[in-house]
N, C-alpha and C positions, 0 to 999 in steps of 0.2 A: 700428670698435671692436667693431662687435656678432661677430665673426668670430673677434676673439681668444681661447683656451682662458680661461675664468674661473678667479680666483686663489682660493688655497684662505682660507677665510672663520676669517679672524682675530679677529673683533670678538665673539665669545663668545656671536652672535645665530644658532642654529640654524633660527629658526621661517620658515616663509613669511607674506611682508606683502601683503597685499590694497590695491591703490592705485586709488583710485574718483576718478574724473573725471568730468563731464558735457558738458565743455569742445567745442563743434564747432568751435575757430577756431584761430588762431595765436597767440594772445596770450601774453606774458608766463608764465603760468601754466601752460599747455600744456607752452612749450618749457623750463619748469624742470623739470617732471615727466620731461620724456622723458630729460634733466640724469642727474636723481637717478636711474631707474627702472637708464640706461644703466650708469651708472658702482654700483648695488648690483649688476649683475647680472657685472659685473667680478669682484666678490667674491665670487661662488659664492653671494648670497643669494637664494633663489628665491621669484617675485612673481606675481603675478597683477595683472590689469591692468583692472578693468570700466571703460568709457568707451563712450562714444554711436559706434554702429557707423558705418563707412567714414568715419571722421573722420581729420585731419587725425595726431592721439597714435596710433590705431589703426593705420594702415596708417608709422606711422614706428616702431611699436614690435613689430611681426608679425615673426617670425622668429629675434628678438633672443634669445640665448641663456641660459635659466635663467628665461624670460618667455612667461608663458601670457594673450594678451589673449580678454576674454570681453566678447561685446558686452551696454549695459544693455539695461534694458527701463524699469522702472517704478522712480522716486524715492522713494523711504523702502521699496518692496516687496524691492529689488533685496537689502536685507538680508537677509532671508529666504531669500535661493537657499544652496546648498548650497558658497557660497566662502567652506570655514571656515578663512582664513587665522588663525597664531597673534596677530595685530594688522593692525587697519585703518586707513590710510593715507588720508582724505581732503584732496583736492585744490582744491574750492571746496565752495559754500554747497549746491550741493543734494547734494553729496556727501557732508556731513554727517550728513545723515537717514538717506542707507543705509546707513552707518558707525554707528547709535546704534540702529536697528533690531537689527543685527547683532548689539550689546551687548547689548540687552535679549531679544534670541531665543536665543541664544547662550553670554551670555557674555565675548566677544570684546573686549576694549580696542580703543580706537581714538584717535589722536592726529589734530589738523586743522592744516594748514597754510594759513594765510590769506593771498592773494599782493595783497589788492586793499583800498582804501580807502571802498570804498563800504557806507553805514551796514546796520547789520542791522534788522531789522526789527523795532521795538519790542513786538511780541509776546512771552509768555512763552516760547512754546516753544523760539525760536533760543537764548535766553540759558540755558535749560537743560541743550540739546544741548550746548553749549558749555562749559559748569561741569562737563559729567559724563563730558566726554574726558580721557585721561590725561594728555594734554599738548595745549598750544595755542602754535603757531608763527607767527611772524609774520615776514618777510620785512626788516624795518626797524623802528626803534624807535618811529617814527610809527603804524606799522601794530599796533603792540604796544601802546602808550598809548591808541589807538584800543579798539584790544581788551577794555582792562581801564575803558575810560569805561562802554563799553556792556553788558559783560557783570557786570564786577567780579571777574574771572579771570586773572590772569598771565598774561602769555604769554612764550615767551623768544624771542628773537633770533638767525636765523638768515638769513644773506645769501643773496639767490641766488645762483649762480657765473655767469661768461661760459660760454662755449660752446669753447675753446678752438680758433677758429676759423682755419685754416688759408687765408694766399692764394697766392695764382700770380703770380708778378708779369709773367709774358705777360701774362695776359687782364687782370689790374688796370691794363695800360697799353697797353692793345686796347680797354679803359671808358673811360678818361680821353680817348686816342683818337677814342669816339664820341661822347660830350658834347660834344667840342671846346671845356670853357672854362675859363675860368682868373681866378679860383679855382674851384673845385667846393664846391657848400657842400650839403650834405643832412639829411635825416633818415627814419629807419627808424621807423614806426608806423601803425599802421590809419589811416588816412584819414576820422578824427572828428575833427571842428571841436570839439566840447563837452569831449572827452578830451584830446586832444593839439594843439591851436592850428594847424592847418597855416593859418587863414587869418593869426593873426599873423607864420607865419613869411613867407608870400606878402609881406605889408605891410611888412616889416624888410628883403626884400629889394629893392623896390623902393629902399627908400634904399642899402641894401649896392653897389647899383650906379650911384649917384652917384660912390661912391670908386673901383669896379669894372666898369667896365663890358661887359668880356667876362665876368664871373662868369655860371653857372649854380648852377642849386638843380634837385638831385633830390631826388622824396621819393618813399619806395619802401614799397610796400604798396598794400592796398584798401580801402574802405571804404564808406560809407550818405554822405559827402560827396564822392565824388571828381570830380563832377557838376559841383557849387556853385563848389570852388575850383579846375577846371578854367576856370571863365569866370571868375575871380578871376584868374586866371593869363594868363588872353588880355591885359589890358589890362598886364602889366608887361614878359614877354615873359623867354625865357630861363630856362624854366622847365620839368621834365622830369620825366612821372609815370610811373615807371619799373614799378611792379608788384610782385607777389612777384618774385622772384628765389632761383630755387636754390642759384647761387651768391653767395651775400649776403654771403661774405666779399672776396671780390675786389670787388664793389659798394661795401660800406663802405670798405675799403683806398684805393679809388680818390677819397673827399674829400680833400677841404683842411681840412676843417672839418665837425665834425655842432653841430646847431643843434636846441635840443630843447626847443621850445617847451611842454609838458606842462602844461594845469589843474591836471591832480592823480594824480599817482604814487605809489605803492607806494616802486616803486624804482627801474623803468626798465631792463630787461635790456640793452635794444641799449646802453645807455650803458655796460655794461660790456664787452660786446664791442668798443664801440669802443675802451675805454680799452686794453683788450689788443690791437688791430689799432695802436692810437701812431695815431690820430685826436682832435686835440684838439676839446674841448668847449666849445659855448656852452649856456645851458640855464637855465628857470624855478626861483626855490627855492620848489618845492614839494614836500610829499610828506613820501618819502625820501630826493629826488634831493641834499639835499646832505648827507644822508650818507656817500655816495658820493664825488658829485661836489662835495668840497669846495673852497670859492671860495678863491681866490688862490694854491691849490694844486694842485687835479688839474683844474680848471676855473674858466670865469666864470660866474657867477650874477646871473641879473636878477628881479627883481619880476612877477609873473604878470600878462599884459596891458600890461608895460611896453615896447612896439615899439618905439621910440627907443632904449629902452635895450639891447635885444637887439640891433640895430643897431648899435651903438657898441659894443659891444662885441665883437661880430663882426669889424669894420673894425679892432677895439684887436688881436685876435690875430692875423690877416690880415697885420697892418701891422709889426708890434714878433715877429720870427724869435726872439729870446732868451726871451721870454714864452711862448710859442707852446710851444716846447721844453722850457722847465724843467716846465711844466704838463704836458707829455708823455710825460718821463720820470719825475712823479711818479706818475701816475696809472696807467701802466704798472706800475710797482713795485707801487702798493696792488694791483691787480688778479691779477698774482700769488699773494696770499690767497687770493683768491677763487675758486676752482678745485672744477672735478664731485666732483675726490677728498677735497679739503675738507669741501664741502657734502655727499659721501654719508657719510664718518667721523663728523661732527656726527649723522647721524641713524640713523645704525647702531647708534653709543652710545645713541642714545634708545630706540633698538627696543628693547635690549639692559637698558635701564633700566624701559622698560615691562613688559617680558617677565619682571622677575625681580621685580619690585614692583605691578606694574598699575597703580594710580595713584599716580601721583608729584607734586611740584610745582617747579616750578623756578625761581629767582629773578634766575640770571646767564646774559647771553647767549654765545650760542653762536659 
């Protein structure tokens, strides 16, 4: 993508947007940014990029055409440097500060897109920074009701997009190949017990293989557990912790099944990539997730910590091919919506709304 001639900028937004991250990981939040960052820069809208140097955003967004990445340095200082984009684009919570610094040295609007569920901090100050951005984005409606509990701020509604990710179907049957088992059941997320449940996935699949018994589980990423539920995993057996993966589309291509045990979700990106790969879903309702992944339609939904029942219902789509598929092709369809060029339109009109009013307020989701 980053190679193609960028398209001439139709959206009436002349200005360059300042896109501040602090992100060092893979997370969710990361790989929307580089989403969005990729598909304005499509448009001929030119960006600038601060984010924590030789990171992960940084060395995937170097080169990218119409995109100038600048590494940070200091949290609320970094306002003050001389990136007087005509609006700033923050990405998380300490990207915030140097988006509001910015405002108040400056001048500069700045809009915050919030991709995460995790409480703000009961302090005056967050909830100020917060009130005094032109606009406040929330990734789900959870994530937006969240929002306006603790600040008292609206926020509107904007999905994140899959990744529009591309397989091979050599190598996704050169994967299936190397697992050797049948069914293949996985899931894609850091490797946190307290975030994404890999140890109840562990536990559900111990039963999943009463009905299956050559079945595997991959679960692909890293994380501060992969330790603990490595020796979780000795005693069930048929269990395979795969890593990042480059190729993470032919990885995911290659289930039977993703199994998305989540505490607590925003919204769960890989679930949308998988919906667009036609990998049917099993998964926690929590969050966002079943915004998305609505039960008896583009997925099954179970109760958070409920392992029997993720189990069962893993074995329910495994077992029943007509279920399996109509969930398939629904969820394929919604995902469709959901697309980089979607999500960069949605927010181009906002620049676009910022830039010609500054502060705005917005009632209806995007």
């Amino acid at each position: 993508m980053m190679n193609r001639l960028p398209q001439e900028n139709q959206v009436g937004f002349s200005g360059r947007v300042v896109h501040a991250s602090y992100s060092r990981g893979r997370r969710g939040g990361a790989q929307q940014t580089i989403v969005l960052v990729r598909e304005l820069a499509e448009r001929g809208i030119p960006q600038t990029v601060l984010c924590a140097p030789d990171t992960y955003l940084e060395k995937t967004l170097t080169n990218v055409m119409n995109v100038e990445t600048v590494p940070a340095r200091v949290v609320g200082m970094d306002g003050l440097r001389a990136l007087r984009g005509t609006i700033w684009h923050a990405h998380d919570k300490k990207a915030v500060y140097s988006a509001w610094v910015s405002h108040l040295r400056f001048g500069t609007p700045y809009l915050v897109t919030r991709h995460d569920l995790n409480p703000l901090s009961r302090r005056f100050l967050p909830k100020a920074v917060y009130r005094r951005a032109a606009a406040v984005i929330g990734v789900s409606d959870a994530v937006c009701k969240l929002t306006f509990a603790e600040t008292g701020r609206r926020a509107c509604r904007i999905f994140n997009a899959h990744r529009s990710l591309r397989q091979d179907a050599v190598e996704v049957a050169r994967i299936r190949r190397e697992i050797s088992g049948n069914p293949i059941i996985g899931q894609v997320a850091t490797l946190d017990i307290n975030r994404k449940g890999q140890h109840h996935l562990i536990a559900a699949f111990s039963r999943i293989k009463q009905s299956f018994p050559n079945a595997r589980l991959v679960l692909m990423g890293a994380g501060p557990d992969e330790a603990a539920l490595s020796q979780q995993a000795e005693s069930v057996g048929g269990v395979v912790f795969a890593g990042f993966r480059p190729n993470i589309a032919d990885w995911t291509a290659a289930l039977d099944l993703m199994v998305y045990p989540s505490k607590m979700d925003a919204l769960a990106s890989s679930l949308l990539d998988a919906m667009y790969l036609k990998v049917p879903i099993v998964a926690n309702r929590v969050g966002g997730i079943p915004e998305i992944a609505k039960h008896g339609e583009r997925a099954l939904l179970v109760e958070r910590g409920d392992v029997e029942g993720l189990a069962e219902a893993a074995i329910n789509l495994l077992t029943h091919q007509d279920l399996k598929q109509r969930l398939v092709d629904n969820a394929y369809l919604f995902s469709l919506k959901l697309t980089g060029e979607a999500m960069a339109s949605a927010y181009a009109d906002l620049y676009t709304k910022i830039h010609n009013r500054d502060m705005i307020s917005i009632d209806d989701n995007i």
